[in-house]
C-alpha positions in Angstrom: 0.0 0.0 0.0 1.3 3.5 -1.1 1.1 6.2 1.8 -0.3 9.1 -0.6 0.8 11.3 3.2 3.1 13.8 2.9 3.8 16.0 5.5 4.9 19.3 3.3 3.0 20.6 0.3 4.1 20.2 -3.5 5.4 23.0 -6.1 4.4 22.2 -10.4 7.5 23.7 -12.1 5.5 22.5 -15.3 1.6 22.9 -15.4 -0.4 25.2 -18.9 -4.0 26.2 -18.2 -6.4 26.9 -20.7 -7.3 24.9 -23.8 -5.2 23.4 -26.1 -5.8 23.4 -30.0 -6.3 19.4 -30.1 -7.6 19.0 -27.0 -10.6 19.8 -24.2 -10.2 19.6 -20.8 -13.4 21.1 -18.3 -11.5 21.9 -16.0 -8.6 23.8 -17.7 -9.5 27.2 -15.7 -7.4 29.3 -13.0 -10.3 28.5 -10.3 -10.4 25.1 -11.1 -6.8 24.5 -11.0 -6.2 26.1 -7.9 -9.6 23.8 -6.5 -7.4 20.9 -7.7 -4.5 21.8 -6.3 -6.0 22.1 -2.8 -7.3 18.6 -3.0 -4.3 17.2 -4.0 -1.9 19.4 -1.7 0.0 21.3 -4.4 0.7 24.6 -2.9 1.6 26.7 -6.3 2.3 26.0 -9.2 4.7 27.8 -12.1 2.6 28.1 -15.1 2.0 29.0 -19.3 -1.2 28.9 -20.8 -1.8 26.6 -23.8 -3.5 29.5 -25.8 -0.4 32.5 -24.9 2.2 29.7 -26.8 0.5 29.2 -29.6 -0.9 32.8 -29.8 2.3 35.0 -29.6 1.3 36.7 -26.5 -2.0 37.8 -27.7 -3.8 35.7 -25.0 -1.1 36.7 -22.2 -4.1 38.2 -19.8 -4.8 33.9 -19.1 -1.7 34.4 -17.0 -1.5 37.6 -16.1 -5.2 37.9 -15.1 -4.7 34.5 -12.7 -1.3 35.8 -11.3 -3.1 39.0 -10.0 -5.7 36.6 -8.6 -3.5 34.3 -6.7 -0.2 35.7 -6.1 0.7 32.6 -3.8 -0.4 30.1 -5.9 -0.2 31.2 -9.6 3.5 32.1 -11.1 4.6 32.5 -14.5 6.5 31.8 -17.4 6.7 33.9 -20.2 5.6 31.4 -23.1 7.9 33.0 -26.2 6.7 32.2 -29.6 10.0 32.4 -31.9 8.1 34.5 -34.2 6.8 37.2 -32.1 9.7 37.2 -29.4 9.2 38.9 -26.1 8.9 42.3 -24.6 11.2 43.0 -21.9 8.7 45.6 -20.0 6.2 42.8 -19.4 9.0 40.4 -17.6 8.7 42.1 -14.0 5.9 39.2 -12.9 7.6 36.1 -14.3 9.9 33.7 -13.1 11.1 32.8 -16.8 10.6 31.5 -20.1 8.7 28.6 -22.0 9.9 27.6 -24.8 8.0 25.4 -27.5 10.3 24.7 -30.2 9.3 21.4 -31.9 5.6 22.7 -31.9 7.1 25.7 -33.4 9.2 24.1 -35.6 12.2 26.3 -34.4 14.9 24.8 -33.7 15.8 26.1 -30.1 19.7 27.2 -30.9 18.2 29.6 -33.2 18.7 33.0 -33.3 14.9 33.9 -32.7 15.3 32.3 -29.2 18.7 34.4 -28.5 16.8 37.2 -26.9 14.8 35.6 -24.6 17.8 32.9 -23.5 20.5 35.7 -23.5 18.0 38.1 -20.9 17.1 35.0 -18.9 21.1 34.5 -18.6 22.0 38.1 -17.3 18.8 37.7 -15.2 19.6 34.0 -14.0 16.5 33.1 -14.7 14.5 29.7 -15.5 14.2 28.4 -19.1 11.9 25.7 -19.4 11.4 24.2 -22.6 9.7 21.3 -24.4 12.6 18.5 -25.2 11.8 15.7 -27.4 14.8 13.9 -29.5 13.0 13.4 -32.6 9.2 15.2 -32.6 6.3 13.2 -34.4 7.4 14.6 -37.5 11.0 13.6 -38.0 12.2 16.6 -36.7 14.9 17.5 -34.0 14.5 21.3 -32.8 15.0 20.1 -29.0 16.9 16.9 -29.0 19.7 16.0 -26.7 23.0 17.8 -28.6 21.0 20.8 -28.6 20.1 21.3 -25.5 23.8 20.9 -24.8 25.2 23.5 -27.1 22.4 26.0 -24.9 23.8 25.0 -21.5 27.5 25.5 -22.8 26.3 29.2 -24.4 23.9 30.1 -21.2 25.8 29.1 -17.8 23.5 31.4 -15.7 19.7 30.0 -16.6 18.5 27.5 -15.0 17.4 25.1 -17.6 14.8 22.8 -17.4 14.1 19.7 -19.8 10.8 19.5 -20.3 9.6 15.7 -20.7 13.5 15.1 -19.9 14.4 14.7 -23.4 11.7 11.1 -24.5 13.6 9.0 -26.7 16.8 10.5 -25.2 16.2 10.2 -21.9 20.1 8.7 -21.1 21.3 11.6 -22.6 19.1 14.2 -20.6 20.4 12.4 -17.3 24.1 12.5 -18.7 23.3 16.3 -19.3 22.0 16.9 -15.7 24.9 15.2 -14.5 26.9 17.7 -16.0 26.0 20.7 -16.5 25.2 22.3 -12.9 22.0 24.0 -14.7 20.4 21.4 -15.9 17.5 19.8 -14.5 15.5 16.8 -15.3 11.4 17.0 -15.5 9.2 14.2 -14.2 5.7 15.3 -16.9 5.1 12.5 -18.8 7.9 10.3 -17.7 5.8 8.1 -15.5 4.5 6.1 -18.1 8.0 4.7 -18.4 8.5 2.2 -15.8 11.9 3.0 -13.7 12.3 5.8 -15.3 12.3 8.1 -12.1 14.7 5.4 -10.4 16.8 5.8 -13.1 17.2 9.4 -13.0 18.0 9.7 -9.4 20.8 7.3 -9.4 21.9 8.6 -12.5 22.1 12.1 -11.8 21.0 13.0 -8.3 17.6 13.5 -7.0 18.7 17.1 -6.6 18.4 17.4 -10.4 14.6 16.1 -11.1 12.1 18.7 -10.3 8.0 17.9 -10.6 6.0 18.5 -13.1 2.6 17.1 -14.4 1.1 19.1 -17.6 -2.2 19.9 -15.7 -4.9 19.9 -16.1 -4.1 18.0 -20.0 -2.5 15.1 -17.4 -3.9 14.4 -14.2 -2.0 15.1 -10.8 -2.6 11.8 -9.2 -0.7 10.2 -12.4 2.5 12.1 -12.1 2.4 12.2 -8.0 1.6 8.8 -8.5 4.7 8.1 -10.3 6.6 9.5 -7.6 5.4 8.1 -4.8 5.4 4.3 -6.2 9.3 5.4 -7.3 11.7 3.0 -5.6 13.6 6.2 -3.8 13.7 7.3 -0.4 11.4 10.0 1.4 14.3 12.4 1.1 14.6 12.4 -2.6 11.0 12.1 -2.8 11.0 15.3 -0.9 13.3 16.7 -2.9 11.6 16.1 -6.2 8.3 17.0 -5.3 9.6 20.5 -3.4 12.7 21.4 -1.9 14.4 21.8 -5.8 11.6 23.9 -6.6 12.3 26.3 -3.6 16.2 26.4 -4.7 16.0 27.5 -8.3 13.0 29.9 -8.0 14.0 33.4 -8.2 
């Protein structure tokens, strides 16, 4: 039997909001995120709405509006769309960037993400961005030796692998294992039995930080994930919050 207890609260370094272009979800709103979050014991969440990503800012109020509403539970990132970039005056609330690359078909050593990577590295800042090794269609904007070439450029951000790199998932833990900011991402990894297990012994619990998707995956899947991970309560611990706490601004 799983003891779903925890005695301290859990921080989403990965969660979007909103709808999505391919898919629904009811509950995809600021209120009823935060309602899910107090059920499950999530204390805040870091966050970019589906619809500000794939809308070059033009929908940035999702965010902005449910940052003013719950200042303790809501934070940030500033979803950049290579296309549109980003505009430095409007930084002041976030924590840090999203970056989409495969979805915008950008690769993310491009010069159209230099602005947004070269202020988040004066500002030592968080970078999360999507990381796949090849995307659906063939493609390779976010895969392992990429990511690599941004950690050697950017020594200052605080970069997160979003998904931890699927189909390169040894190279993502070689890279957190590295490079001191790198971090591994727990969204969508639980579906990959030992895969958790694998990247604390490979590269330190210290390096894996929580995140779920919401509301598009569910929180009990990814917690779930963690707590059935053959680790200890410290790591656990770690993975679920304390990392959080130590690379937020």
């Amino acid at each position: 039997m799983i003891n779903w207890t925890l005695d301290y609260q859990i921080i989403d370094m990965h969660t979007h909001m909103g709808l999505q272009y391919c898919l629904y979800h009811p509950d995809h709103d600021a209120d009823s995120m935060v309602r899910f979050m107090d059920e499950v014991g999530v204390e805040f969440i870091i966050c970019s709405p589906c619809e500000d990503l794939f809308n070059g800012g033009t929908k940035r109020k999702h965010i902005t509006e449910a940052m003013q509403k719950y200042p303790t539970r809501i934070r940030g990132y500033y979803g950049v769309n290579p296309a549109f970039g980003f505009n430095k005056a409007e930084m002041k609330n976030y924590v840090g960037f999203k970056l989409l690359p495969d979805y915008h078909r950008t690769e993310v050593t491009s010069d159209l993400y230099r602005p947004a990577l070269e202020y988040a590295d004066e500002n030592k800042m968080i970078i999360l961005s999507h990381t796949w090794g090849v995307s659906m269609n063939g493609e390779s904007c976010n895969s392992a030796d990429k990511i690599a070439r941004i950690l050697e450029t950017y020594k200052n951000i605080k970069f997160i692998m979003g998904h931890s790199i699927q189909g390169q998932v040894n190279l993502a833990i070689e890279l957190a294992k590295t490079y001191p900011n790198a971090y591994l991402d727990t969204c969508d990894t639980g579906r990959l039995n030992g895969v958790l297990e694998k990247m604390v012994r490979g590269a330190g619990a210290e390096k894996v930080v929580f995140g779920t998707d919401a509301p598009m995956q569910s929180y009990y899947y990814i917690m779930g994930a963690v707590l059935a991970a053959r680790i200890t309560k410290e790591e656990r611990r770690l993975i679920f919050r304390d990392n959080a706490l130590r690379i937020i601004i």
